[in-house]
N, C-alpha and C positions, 0 to 999 in steps of 0.2 A: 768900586761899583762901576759898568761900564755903562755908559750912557752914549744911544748915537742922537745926532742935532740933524736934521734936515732943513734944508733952506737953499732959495733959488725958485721959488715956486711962484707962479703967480697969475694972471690972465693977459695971452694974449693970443693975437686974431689967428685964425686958419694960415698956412705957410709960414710962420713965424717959429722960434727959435729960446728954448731957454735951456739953461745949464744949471741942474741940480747938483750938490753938494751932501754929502753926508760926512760928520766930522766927529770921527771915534775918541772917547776918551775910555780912561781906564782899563785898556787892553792893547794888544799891539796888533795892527791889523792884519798883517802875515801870517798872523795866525789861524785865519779865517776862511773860508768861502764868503764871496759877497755877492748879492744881489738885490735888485731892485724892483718892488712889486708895484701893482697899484689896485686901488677898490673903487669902482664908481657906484652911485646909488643903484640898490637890489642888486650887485653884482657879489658873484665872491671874489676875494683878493686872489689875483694871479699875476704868476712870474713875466716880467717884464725884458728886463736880461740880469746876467750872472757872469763870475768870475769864478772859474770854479781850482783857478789853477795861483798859488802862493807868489809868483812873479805876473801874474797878469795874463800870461800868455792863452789861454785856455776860457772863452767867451759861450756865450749863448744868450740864442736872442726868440722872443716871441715872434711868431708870422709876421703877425701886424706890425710889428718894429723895425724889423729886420729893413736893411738900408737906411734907415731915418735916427734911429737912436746909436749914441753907441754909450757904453759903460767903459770908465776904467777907473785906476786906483795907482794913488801917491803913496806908498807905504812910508816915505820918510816923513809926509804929511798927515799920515794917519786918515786919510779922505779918501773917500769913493764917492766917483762922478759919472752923472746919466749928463749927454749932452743928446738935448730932442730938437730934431730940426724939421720940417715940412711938417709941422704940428696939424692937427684936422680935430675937427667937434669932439669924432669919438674915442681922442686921447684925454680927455678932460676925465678928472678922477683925483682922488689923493693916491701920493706918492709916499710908498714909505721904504727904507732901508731895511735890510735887514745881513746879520755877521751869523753864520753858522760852521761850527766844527763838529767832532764827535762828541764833543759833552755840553755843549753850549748852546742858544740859540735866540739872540735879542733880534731885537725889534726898534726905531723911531718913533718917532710921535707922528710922522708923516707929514708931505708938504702939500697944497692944494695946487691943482695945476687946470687952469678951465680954459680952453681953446674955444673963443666963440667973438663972432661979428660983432 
């Protein structure tokens, strides 16, 4: 059973700084595309950034990200990592993980992430 764990999530002010965590079990993460979504209330969940390339190499990032996030991934760790920095209100949302290939496509429980004064 593959289970991903998110954690790293938590509240804090505008310009400020946290490093999320997603920690694959039950599969091997190489196997995957990885990316990172989020959903705030009445939003739909949208792409955040992504790894779309099996060594890392090959990124994508939302507008609104772009400079300030970045994603990568420890394969020997089995971890993929959002590090968000110059945080602002309207990054505030849950964050979830997610592992997609051609047959597959899980999902986290998601981590809460609220940027506010």
């Amino acid at each position: 059973q593959v289970q991903l764990v998110e954690s790293g999530g938590g509240l804090v002010q505008p310009g400020g700084s946290l490093r999320l965590s997603c920690a694959v079990s039950g599969s091997t993460l190489s196997m995957y595309a990885t990316g990172w979504y989020r959903q705030a209330p009445g939003n739909q969940r949208e792409l955040v950034a992504s790894i779309t390339s099996v060594t890392g190499s090959r990124t994508n990032y939302a507008d609104s990200v772009k400079g300030r996030f970045t994603i990568s991934r420890d394969n020997a760790k089995n971890t993929v990592y959002l590090q968000m920095n110059s945080l602002k209100p309207e990054d505030t949302a849950v964050y979830y993980c997610n592992l997609v290939n051609s047959r597959y496509n899980y999902w986290g429980q998601g981590t809460q992430v609220t940027v506010s004064s």
